[in-house]
PDB file of the backbone (N, CA, C, O) and the ligand in Angstrom, with CONECT records:
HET     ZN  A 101       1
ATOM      1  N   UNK A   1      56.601-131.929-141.548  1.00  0.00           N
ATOM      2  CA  UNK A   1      56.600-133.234-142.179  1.00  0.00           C
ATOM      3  C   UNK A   1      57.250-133.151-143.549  1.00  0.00           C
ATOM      4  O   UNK A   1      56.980-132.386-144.475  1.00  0.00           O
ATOM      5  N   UNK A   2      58.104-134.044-143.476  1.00  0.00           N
ATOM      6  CA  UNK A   2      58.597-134.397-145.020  1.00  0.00           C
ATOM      7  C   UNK A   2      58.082-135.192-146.256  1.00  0.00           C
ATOM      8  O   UNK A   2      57.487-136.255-146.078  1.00  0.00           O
ATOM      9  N   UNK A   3      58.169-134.991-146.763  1.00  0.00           N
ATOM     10  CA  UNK A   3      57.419-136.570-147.950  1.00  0.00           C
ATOM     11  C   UNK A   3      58.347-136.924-148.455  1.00  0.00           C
ATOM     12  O   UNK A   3      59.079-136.190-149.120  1.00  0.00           O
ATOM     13  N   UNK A   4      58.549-138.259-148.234  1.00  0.00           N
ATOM     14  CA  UNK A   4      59.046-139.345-149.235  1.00  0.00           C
ATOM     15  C   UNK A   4      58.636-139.425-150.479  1.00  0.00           C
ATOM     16  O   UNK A   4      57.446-139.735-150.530  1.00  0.00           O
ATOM     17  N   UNK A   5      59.142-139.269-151.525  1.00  0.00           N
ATOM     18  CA  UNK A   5      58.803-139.417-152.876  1.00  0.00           C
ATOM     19  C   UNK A   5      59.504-140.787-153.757  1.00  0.00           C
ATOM     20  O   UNK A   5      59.224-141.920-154.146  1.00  0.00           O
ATOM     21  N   UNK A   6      60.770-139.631-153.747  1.00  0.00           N
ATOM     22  CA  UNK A   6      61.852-140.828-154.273  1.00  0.00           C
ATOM     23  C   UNK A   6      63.219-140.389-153.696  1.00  0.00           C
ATOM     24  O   UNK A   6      63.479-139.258-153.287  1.00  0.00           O
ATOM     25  N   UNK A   7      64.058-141.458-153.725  1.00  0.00           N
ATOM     26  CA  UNK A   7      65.629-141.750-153.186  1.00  0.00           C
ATOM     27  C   UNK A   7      65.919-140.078-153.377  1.00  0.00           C
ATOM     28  O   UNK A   7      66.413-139.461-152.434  1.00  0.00           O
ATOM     29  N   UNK A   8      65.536-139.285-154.826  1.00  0.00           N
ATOM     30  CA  UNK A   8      66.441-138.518-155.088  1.00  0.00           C
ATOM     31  C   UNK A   8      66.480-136.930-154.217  1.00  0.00           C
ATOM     32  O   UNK A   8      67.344-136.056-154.149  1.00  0.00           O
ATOM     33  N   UNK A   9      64.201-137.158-153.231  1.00  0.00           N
ATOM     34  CA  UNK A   9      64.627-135.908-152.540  1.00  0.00           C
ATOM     35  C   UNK A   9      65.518-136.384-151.095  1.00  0.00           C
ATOM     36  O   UNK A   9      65.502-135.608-150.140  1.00  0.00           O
ATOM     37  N   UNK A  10      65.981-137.173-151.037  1.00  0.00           N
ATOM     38  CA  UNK A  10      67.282-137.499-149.538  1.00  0.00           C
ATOM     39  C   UNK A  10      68.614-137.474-150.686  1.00  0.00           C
ATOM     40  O   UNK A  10      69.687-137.439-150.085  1.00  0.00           O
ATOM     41  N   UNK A  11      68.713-137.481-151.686  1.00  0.00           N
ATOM     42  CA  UNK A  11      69.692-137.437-151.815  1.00  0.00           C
ATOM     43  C   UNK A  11      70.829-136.715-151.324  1.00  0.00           C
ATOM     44  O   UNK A  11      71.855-137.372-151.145  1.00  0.00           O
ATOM     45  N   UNK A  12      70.844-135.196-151.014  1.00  0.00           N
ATOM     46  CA  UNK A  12      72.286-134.652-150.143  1.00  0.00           C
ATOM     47  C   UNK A  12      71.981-135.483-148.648  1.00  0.00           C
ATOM     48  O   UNK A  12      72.748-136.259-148.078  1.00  0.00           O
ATOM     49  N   UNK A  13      70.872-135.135-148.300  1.00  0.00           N
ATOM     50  CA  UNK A  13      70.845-135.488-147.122  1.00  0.00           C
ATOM     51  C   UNK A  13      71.556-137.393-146.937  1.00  0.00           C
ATOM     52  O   UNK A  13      72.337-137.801-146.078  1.00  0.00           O
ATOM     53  N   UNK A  14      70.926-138.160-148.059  1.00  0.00           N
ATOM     54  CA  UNK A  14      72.085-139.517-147.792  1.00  0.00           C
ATOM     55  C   UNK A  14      73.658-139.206-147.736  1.00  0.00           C
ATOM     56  O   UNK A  14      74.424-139.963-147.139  1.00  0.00           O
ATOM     57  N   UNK A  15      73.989-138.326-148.235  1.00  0.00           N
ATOM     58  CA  UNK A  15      75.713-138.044-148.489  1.00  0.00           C
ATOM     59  C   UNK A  15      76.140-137.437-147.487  1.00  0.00           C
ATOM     60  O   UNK A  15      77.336-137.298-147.227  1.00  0.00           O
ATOM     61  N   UNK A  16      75.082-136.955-146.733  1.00  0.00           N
ATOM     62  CA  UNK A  16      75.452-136.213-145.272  1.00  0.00           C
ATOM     63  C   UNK A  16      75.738-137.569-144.512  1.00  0.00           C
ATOM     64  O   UNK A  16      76.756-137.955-143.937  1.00  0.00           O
ATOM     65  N   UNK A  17      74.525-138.158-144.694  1.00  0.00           N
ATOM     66  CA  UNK A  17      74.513-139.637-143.669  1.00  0.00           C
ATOM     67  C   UNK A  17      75.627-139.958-143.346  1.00  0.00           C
ATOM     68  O   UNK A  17      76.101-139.794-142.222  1.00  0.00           O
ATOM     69  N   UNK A  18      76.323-140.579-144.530  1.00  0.00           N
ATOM     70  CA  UNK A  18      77.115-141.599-144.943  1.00  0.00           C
ATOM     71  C   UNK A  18      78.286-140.594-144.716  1.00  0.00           C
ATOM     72  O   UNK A  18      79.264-141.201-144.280  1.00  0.00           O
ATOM     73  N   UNK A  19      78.521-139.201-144.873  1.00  0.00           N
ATOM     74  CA  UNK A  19      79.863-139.011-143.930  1.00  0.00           C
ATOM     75  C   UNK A  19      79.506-138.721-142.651  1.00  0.00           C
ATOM     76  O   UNK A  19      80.477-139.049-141.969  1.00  0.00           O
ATOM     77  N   UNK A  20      78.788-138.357-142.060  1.00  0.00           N
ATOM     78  CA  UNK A  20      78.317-138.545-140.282  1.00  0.00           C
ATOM     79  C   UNK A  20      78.128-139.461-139.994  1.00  0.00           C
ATOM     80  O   UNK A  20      78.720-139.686-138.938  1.00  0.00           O
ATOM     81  N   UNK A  21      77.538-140.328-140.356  1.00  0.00           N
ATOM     82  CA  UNK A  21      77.571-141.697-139.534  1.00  0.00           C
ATOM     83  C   UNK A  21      77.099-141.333-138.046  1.00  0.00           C
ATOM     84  O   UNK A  21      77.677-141.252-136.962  1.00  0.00           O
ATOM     85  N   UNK A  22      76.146-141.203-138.367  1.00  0.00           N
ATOM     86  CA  UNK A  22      75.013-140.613-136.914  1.00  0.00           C
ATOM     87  C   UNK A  22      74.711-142.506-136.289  1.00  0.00           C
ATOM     88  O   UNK A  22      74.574-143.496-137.007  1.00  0.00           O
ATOM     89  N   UNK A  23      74.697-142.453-135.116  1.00  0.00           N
ATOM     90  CA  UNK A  23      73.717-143.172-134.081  1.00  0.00           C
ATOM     91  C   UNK A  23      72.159-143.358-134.408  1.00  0.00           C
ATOM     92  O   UNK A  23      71.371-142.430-134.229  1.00  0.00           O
ATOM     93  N   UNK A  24      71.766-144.584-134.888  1.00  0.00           N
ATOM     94  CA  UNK A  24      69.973-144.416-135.147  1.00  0.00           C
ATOM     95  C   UNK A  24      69.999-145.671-134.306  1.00  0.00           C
ATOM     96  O   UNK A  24      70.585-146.732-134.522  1.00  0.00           O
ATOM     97  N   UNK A  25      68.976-145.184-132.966  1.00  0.00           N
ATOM     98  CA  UNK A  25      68.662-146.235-132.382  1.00  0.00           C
ATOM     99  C   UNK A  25      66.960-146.482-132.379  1.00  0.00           C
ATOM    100  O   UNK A  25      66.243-145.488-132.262  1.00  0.00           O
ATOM    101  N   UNK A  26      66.599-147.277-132.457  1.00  0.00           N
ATOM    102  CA  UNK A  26      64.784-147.840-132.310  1.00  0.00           C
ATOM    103  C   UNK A  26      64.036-147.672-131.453  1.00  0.00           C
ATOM    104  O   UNK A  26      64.100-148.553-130.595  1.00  0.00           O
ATOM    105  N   UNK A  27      62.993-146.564-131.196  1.00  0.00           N
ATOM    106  CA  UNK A  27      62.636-146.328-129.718  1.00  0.00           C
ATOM    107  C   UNK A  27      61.125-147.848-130.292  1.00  0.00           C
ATOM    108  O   UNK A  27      60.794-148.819-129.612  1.00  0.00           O
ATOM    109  N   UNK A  28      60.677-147.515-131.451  1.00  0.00           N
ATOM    110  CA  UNK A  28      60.048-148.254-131.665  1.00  0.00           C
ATOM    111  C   UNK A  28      59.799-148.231-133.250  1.00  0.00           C
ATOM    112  O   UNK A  28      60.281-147.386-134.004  1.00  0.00           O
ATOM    113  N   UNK A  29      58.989-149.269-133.627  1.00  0.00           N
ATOM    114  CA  UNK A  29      59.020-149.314-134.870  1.00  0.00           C
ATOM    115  C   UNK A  29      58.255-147.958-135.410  1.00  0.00           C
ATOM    116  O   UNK A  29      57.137-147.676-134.980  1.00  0.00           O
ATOM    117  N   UNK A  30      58.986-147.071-136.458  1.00  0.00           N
ATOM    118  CA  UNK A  30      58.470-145.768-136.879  1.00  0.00           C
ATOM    119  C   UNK A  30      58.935-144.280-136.254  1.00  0.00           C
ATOM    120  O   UNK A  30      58.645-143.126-136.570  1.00  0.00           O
ATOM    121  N   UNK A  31      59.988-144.987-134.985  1.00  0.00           N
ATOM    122  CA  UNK A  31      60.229-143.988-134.495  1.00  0.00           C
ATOM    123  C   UNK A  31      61.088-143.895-133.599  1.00  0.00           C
ATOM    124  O   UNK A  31      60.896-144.347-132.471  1.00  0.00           O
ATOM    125  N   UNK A  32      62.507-143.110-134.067  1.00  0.00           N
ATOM    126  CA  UNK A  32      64.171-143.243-134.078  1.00  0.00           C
ATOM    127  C   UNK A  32      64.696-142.358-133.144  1.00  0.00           C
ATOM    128  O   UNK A  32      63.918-141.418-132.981  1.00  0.00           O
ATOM    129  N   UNK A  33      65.782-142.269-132.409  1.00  0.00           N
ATOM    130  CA  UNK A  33      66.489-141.420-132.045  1.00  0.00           C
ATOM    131  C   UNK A  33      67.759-141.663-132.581  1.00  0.00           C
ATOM    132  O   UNK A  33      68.543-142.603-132.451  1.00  0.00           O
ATOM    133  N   UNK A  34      67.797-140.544-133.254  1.00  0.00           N
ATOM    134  CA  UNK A  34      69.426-139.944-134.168  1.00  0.00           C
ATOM    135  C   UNK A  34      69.940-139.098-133.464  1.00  0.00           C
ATOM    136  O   UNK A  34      69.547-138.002-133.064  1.00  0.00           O
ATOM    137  N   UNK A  35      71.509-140.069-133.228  1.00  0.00           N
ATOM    138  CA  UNK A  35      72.540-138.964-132.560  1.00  0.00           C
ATOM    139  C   UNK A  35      73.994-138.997-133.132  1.00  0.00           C
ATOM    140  O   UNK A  35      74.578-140.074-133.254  1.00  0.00           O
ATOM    141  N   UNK A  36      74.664-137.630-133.537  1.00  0.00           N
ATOM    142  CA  UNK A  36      75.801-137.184-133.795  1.00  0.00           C
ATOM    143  C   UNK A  36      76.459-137.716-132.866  1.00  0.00           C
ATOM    144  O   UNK A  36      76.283-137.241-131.744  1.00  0.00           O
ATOM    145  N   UNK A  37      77.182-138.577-132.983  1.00  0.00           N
ATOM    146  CA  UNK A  37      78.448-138.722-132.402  1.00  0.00           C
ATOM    147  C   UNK A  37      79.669-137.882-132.360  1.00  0.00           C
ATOM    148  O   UNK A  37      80.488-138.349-131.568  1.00  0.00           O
ATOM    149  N   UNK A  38      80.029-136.892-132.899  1.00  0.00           N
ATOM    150  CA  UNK A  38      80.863-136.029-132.589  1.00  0.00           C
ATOM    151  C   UNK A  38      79.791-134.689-131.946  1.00  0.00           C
ATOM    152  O   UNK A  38      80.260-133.621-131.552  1.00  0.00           O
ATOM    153  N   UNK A  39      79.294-134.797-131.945  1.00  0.00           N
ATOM    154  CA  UNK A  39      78.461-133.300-131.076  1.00  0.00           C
ATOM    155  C   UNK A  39      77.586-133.994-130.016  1.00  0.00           C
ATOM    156  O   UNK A  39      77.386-133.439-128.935  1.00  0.00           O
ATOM    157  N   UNK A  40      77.065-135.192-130.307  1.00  0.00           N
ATOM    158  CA  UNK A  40      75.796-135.667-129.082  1.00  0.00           C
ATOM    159  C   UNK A  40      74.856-134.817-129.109  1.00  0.00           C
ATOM    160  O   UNK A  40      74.507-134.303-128.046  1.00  0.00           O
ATOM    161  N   UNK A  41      74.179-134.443-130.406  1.00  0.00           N
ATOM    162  CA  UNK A  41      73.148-133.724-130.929  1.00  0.00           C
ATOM    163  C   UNK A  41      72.382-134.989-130.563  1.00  0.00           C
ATOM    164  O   UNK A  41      72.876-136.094-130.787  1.00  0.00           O
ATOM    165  N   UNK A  42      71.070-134.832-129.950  1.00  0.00           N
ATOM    166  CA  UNK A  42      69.890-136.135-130.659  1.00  0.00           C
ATOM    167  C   UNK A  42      69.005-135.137-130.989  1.00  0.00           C
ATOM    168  O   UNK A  42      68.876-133.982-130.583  1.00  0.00           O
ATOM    169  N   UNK A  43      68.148-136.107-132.179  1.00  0.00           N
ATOM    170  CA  UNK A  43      66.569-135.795-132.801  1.00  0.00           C
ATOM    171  C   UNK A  43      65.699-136.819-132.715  1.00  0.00           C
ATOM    172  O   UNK A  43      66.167-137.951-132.594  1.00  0.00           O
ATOM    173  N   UNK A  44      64.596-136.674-132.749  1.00  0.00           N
ATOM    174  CA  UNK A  44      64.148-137.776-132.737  1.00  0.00           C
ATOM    175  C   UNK A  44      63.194-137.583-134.550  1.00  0.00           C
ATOM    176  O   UNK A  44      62.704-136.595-135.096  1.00  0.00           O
ATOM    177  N   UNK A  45      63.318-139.306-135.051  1.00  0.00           N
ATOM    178  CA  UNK A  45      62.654-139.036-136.086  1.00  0.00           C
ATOM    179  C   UNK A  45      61.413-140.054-136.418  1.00  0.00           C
ATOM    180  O   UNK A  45      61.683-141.254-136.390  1.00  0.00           O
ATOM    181  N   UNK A  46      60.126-139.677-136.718  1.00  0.00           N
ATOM    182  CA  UNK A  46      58.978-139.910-136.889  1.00  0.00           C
ATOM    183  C   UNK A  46      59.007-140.691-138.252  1.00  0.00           C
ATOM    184  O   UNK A  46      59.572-139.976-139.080  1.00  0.00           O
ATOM    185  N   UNK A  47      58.655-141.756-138.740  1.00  0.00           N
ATOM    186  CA  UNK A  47      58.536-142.344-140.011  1.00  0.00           C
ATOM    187  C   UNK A  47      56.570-142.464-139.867  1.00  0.00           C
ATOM    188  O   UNK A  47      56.144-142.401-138.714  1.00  0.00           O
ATOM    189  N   UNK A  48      55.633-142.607-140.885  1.00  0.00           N
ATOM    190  CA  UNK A  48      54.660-143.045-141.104  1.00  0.00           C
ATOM    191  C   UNK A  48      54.116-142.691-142.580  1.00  0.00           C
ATOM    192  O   UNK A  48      54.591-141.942-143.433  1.00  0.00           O
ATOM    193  N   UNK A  49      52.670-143.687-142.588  1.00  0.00           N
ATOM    194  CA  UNK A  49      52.752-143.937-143.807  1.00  0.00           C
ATOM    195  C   UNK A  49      51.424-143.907-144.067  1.00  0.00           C
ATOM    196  O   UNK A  49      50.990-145.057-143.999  1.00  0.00           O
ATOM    197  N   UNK A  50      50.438-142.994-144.379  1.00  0.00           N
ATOM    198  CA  UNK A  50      49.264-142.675-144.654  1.00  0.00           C
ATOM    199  C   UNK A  50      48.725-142.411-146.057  1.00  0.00           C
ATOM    200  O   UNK A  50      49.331-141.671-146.832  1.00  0.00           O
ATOM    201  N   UNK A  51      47.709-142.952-146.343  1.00  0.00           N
ATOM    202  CA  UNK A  51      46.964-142.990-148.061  1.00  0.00           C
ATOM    203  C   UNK A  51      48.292-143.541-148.266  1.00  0.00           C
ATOM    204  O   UNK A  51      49.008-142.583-147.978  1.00  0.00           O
ATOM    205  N   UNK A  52      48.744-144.109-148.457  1.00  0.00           N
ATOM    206  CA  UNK A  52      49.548-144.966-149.678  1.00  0.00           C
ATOM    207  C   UNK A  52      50.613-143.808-149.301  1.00  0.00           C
ATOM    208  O   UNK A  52      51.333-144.060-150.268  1.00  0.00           O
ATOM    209  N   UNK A  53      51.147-142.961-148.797  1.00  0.00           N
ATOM    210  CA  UNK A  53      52.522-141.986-148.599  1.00  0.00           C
ATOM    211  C   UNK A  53      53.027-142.159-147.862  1.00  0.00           C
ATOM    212  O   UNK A  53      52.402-142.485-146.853  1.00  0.00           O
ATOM    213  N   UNK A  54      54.405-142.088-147.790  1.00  0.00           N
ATOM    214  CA  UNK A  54      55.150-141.852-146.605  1.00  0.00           C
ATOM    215  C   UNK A  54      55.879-140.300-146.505  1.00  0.00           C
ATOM    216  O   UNK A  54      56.230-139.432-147.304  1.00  0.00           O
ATOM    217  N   UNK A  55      55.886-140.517-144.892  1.00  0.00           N
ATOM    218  CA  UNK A  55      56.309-139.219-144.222  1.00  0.00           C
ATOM    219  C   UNK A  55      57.015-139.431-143.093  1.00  0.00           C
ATOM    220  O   UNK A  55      56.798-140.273-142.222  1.00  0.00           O
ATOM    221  N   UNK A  56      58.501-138.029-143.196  1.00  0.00           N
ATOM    222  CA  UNK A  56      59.131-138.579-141.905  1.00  0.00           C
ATOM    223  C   UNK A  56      59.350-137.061-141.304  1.00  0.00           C
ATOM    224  O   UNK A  56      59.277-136.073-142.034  1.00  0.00           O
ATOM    225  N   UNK A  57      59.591-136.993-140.085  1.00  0.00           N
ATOM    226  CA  UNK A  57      59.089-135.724-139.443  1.00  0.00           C
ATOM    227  C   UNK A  57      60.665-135.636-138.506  1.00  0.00           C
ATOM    228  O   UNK A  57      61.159-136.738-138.267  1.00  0.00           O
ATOM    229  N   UNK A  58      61.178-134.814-138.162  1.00  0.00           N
ATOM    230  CA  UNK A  58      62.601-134.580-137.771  1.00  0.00           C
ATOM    231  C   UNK A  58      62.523-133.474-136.581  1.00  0.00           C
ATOM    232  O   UNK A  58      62.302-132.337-136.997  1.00  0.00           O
ATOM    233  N   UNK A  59      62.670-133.614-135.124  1.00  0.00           N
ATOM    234  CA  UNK A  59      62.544-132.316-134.383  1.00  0.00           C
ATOM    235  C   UNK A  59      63.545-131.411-134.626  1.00  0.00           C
ATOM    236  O   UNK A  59      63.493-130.364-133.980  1.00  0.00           O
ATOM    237  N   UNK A  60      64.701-131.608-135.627  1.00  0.00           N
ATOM    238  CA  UNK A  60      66.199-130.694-135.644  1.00  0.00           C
ATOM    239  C   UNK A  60      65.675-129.296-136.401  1.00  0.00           C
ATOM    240  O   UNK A  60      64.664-129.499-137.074  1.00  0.00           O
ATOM    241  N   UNK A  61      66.051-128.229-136.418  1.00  0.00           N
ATOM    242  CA  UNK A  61      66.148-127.083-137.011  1.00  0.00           C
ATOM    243  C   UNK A  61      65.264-126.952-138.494  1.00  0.00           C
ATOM    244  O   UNK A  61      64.176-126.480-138.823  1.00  0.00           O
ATOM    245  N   UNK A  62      66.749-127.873-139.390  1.00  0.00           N
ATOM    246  CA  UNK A  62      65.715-128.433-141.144  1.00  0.00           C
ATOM    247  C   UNK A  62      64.932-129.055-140.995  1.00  0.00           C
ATOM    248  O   UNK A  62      63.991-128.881-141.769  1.00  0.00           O
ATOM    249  N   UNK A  63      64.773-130.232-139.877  1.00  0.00           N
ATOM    250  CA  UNK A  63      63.466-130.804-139.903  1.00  0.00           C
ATOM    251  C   UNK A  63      62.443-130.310-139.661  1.00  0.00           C
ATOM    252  O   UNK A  63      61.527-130.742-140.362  1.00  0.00           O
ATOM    253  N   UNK A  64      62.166-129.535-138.922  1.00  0.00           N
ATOM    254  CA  UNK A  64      61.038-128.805-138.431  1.00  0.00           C
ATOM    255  C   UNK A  64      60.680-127.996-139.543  1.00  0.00           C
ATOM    256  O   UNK A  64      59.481-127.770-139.707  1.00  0.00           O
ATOM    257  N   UNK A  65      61.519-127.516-140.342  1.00  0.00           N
ATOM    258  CA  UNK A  65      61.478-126.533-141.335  1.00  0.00           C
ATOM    259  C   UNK A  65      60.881-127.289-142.947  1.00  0.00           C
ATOM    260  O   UNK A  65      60.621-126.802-144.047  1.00  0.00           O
ATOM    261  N   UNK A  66      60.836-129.025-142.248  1.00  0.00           N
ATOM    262  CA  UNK A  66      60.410-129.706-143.610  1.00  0.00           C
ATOM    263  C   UNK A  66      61.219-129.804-144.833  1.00  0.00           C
ATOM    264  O   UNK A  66      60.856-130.024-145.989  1.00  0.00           O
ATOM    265  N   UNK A  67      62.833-129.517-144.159  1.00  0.00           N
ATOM    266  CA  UNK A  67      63.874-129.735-145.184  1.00  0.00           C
ATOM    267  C   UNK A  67      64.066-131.371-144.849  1.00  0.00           C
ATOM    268  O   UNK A  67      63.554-131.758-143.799  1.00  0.00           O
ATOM    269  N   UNK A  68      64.490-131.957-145.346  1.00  0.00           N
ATOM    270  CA  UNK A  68      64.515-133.749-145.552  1.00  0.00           C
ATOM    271  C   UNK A  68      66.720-133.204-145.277  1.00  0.00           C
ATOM    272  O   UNK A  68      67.553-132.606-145.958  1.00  0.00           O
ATOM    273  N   UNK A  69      66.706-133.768-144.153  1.00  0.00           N
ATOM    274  CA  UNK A  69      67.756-133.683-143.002  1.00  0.00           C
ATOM    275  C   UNK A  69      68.454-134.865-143.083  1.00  0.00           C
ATOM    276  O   UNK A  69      67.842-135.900-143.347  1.00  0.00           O
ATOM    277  N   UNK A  70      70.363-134.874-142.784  1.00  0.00           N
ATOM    278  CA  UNK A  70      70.498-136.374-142.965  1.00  0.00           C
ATOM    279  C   UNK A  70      70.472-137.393-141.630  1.00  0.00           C
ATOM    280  O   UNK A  70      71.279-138.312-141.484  1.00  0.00           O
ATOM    281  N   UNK A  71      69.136-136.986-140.447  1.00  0.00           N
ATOM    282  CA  UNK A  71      68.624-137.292-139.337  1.00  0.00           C
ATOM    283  C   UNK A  71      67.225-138.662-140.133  1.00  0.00           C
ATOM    284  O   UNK A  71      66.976-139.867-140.163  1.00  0.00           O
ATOM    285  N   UNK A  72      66.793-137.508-140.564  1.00  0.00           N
ATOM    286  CA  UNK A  72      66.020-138.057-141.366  1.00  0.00           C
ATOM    287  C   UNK A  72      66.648-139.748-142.394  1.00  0.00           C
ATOM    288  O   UNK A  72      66.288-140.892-142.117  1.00  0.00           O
ATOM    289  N   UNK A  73      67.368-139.453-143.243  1.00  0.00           N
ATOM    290  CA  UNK A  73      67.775-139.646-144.546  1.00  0.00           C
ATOM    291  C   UNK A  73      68.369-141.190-143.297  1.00  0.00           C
ATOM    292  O   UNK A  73      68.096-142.315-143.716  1.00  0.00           O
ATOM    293  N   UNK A  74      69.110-141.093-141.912  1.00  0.00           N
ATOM    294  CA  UNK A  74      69.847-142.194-141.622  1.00  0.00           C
ATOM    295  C   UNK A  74      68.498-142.974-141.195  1.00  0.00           C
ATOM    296  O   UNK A  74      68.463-144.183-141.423  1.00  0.00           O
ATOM    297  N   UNK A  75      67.202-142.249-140.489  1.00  0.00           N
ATOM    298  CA  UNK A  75      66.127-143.146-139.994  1.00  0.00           C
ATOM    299  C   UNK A  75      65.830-143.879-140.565  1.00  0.00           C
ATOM    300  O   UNK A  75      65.832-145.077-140.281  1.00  0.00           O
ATOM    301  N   UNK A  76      65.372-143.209-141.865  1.00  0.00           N
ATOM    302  CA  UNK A  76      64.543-143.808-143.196  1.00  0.00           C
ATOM    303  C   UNK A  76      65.158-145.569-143.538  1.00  0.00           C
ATOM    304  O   UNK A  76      64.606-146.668-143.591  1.00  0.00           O
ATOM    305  N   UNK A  77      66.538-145.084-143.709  1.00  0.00           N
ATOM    306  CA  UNK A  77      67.033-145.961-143.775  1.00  0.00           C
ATOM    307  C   UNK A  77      67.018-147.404-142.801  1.00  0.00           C
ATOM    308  O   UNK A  77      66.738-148.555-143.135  1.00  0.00           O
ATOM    309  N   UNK A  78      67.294-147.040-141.920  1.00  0.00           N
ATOM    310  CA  UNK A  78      66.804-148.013-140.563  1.00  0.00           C
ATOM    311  C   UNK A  78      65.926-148.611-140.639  1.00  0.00           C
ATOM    312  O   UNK A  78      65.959-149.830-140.814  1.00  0.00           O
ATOM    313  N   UNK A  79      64.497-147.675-140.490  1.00  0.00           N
ATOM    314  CA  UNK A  79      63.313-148.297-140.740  1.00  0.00           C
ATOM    315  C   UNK A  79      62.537-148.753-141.896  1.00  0.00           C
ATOM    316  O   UNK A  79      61.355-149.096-141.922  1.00  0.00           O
ATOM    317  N   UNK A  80      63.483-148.695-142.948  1.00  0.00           N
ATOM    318  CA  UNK A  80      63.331-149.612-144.355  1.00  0.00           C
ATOM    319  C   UNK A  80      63.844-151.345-143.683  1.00  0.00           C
ATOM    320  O   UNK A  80      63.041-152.277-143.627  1.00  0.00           O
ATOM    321  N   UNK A  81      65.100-151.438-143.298  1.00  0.00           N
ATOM    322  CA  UNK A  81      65.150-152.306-143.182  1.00  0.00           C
ATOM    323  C   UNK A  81      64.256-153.019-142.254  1.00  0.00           C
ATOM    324  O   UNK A  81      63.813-154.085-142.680  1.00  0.00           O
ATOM    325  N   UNK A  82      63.895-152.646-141.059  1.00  0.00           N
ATOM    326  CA  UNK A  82      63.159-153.184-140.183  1.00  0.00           C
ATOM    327  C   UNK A  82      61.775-153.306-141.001  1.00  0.00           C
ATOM    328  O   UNK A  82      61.266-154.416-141.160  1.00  0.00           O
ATOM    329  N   UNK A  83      61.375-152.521-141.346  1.00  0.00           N
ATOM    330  CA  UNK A  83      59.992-153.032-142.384  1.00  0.00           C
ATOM    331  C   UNK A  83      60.303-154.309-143.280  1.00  0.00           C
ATOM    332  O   UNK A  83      59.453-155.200-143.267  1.00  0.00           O
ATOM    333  N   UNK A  84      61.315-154.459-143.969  1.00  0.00           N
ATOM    334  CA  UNK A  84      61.347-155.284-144.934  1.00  0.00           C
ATOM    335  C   UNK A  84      61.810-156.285-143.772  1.00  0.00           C
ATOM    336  O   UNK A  84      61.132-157.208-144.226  1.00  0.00           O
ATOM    337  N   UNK A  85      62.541-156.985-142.396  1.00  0.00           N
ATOM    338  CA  UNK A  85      62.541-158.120-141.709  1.00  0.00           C
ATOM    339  C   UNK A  85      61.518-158.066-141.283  1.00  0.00           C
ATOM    340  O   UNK A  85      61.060-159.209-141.278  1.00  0.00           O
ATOM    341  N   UNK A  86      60.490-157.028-140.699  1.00  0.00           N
ATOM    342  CA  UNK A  86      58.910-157.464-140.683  1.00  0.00           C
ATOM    343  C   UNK A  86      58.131-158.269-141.046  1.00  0.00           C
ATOM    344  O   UNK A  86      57.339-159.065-140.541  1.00  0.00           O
ATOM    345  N   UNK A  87      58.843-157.599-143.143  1.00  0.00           N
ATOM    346  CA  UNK A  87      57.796-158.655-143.551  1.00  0.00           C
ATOM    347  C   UNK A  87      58.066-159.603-143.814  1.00  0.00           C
ATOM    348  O   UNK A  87      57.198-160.473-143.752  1.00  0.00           O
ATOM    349  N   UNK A  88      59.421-159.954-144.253  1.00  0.00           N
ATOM    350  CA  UNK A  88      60.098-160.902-143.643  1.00  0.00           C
ATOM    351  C   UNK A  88      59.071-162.419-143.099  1.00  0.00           C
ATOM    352  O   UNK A  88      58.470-163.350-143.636  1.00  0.00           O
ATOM    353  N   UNK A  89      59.401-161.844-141.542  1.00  0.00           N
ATOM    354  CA  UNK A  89      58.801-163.075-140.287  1.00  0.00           C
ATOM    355  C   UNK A  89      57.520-162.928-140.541  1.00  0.00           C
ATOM    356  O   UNK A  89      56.772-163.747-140.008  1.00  0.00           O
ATOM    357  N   UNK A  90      56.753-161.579-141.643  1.00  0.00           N
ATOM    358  CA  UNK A  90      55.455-161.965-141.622  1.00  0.00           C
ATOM    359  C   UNK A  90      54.362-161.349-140.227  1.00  0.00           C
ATOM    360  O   UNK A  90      53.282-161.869-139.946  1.00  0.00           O
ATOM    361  N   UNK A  91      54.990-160.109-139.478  1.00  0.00           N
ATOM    362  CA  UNK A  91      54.301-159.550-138.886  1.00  0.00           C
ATOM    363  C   UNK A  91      54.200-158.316-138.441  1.00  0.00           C
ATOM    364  O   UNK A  91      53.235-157.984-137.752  1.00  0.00           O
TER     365      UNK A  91
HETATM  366 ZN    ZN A 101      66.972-133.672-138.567  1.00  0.00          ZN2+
END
């Protein structure tokens, strides 16, 4: 498991993102499948949010290892937005 703190521990891992440009699709809310499009690597990634923390959990190599991965870093992202149209509609 990773912890979310702040933007700045994803930071390499966002710069990875944003030149991979990985596949994050929604198996459900909290929980992603990320795939490389040039390799067709998938991971799947775990978001949740316990005592007031969040945590995102990565089956890839660094993830498992609790390095904050840019598997991770593209989920997070995803499921920020889907939280915030959540609350959004209010559910
Ligand atoms: Zn990963």
């Amino acid at each position: 498991m990773i912890q979310l703190t702040t933007a700045a521990t994803l930071t390499n891992a966002i710069t990875k993102a944003r030149t991979v440009k990985p596949l994050v699709r929604v198996n459900r809310f909290g929980s992603y499948t990320v795939t490389n499009k040039a390799t067709g690597a998938t991971y799947t990634v775990e978001c949740a949010k316990r005592d007031g923390k969040r945590f995102a959990s990565c089956t890839c190599t660094a993830g498992t290892r609790g390095t904050a991965c840019y598997h991770v870093a593209a989920a997070v992202s995803a499921h920020i937005q889907l939280a915030a149209e959540r609350a959004a509609l209010n559910f």
